[in-house]
C-alpha positions, 0 to 999 in steps of 0.5 A: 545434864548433858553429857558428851560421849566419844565413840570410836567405829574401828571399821566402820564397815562391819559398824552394822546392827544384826538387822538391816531394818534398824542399822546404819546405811550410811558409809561416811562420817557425816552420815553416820554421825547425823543417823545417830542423831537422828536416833537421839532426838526421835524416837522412830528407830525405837518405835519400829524395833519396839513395833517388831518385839514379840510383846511391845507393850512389855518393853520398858518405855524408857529405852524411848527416852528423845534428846531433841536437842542432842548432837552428834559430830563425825569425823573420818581418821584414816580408816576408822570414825570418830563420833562426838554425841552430846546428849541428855540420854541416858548411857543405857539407852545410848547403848542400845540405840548404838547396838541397833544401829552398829552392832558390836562394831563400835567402841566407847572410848571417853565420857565427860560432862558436857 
């Protein structure tokens, strides 16, 4: 079952991952929007943290968990960004591909069957 997740980037720019190799790049909505997408339907951002971990064959491989038919939509209010995800992911792994991609800098602000 889908479920649709609103996500707030207060600042969007100090929304980024401790480690450049895993964080956002992007500074609009859009981009960040379609980065987390990205991140949702494959699994090359979980691939390459996994890859850098001390043991990787002792990762849990359901943070592995793809959408390929997930969504998400940006939207640029004054100076923060509204993200609208829409995925079968689990919360857990959502959160942990938000905590690579924008730290601490974002919020969950609503979530909803989709």
């Amino acid at each position: 079952m889908a479920i649709r997740y609103h996500i707030a980037l207060p600042d969007p720019e100090k929304a980024r991952g401790s480690d450049p190799a895993y964080a956002f790049r992007s500074h609009g909505a859009q981009g960040l929007a379609q980065e987390l997408q990205d991140a949702l339907r494959g699994d090359s951002l979980f691939e390459r943290w996994r890859d850098a971990q001390e043991d990787p064959d002792e990762v849990d491989p359901a943070l592995g968990a793809t959408d390929p038919g997930a969504t998400v939509e940006g939207a640029q209010h004054d100076l923060h960004i509204d993200l609208v995800a829409v995925t079968s992911i689990p919360g857990s792994v959502l959160r942990h591909r938000l905590r690579l991609l924008a730290g601490n800098g974002w919020e969950l602000r609503d979530v909803s069957n989709a």
